[in-house]
N, C-alpha and C positions, 0 to 999 in steps of 0.2 A: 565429501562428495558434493558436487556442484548442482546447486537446484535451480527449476526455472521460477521465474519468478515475474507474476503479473504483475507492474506498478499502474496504478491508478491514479490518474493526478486530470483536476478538472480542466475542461477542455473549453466550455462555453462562455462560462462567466467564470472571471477571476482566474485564468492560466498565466500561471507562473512557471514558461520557459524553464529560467534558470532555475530552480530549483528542483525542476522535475530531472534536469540534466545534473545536478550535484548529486542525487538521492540513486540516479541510474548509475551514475560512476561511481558512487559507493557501494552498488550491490554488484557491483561486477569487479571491484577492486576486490571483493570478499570469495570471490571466485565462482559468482553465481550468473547465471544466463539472464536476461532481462527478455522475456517473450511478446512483449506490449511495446515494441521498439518505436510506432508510431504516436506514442505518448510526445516524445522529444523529441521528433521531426517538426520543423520549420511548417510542414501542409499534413496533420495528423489523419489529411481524408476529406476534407472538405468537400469535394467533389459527390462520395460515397451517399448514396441514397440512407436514411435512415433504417430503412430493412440491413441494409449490407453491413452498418454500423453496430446494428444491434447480434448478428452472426458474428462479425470479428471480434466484435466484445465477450461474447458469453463465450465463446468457445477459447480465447485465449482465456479464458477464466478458468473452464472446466479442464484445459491441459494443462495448468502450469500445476507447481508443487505448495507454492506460496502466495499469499498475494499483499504485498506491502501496499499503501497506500496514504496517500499525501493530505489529509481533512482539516488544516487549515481554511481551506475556503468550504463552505457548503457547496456540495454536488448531486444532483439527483442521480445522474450516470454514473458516479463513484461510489456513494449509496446503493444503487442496485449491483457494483460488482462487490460490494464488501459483502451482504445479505446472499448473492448467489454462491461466493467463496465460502463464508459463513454455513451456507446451508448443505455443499458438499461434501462439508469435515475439512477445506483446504488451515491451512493456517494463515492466520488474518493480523497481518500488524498495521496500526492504526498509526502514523507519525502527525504532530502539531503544533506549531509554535506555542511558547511556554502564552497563557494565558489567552488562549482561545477559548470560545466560546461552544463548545463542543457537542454533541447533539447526545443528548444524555440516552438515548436508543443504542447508539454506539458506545459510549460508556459504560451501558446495563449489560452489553453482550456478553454470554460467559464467553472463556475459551478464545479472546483475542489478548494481543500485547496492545498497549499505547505507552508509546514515548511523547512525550513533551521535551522540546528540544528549545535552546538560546540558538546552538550553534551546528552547523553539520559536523562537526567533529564529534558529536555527543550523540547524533544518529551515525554514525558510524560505529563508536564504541557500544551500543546498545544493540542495534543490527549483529555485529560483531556475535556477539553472546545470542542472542534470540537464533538467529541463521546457522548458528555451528554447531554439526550434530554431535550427538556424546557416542559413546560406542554403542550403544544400544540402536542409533539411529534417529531418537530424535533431538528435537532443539532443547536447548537448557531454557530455564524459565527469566528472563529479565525480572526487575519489580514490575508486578502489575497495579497500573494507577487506578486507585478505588476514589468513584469520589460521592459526597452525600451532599454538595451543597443544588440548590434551586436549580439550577442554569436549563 
């Protein structure tokens, strides 16, 4: 069954276009809706008063089913949609290139996935498994990355 699914990818500092475009083509090659479509639009809103910013964020938050998101770069706005996703019950995947520096708040969260990826082919194959529900309905469990060092 086809879920929606918030992606989250920073907008302000440190947007990375292409990547937010790899990761939405990935969740929708999986056969799932992307509801944050303004993520990977050329003008994500620029225009949009930060009231109106703050309405179209949380409430794509609070409808979708999932909310993947991109934490390679630090984000405040992507920070507050993982924490709102997080606080709803949504399920929260956390994707980051391999040896990021990763905000260990995020790392402590119970009840999220993190993928550390080289390649989009390896968030596809892990998406893959997290995203596809079992017959019971929900998602199988990927490894979840534990980690104890400082960062």
């Amino acid at each position: 069954m086809a879920e929606s699914i918030y992606l989250a990818v920073p907008i302000i500092g440190g947007r990375d276009l292409e990547s937010a475009h790899r990761i939405a083509e990935i969740i929708k090659g999986l056969g799932h809706k992307v509801v944050s479509d303004w993520v990977i639009a050329q003008d994500p809103g620029w225009g949009l008063t930060p009231e109106a910013v703050y309405r179209r964020d949380t409430q794509g938050v609070r409808g979708c089913d999932s909310l993947v998101a991109e934490v390679s770069t630090p984000s405040h706005g992507v920070g507050m949609e993982i924490m709102l996703a997080h606080t709803l019950g949504k399920r929260v995947v956390c994707v980051c290139q391999k040896d990021t520096k990763l905000s260990r708040l995020i790392r402590g969260m119970p009840n999220i996935e993190i993928i550390e990826y080289g390649s989009f082919e390896e968030v596809e194959e892990e998406l893959r498994v997290i995203l596809t529900p079992r017959r019971n309905g929900s998602g199988k469990r990927s490894k979840r990355h534990r980690f104890s060092d400082p960062r």
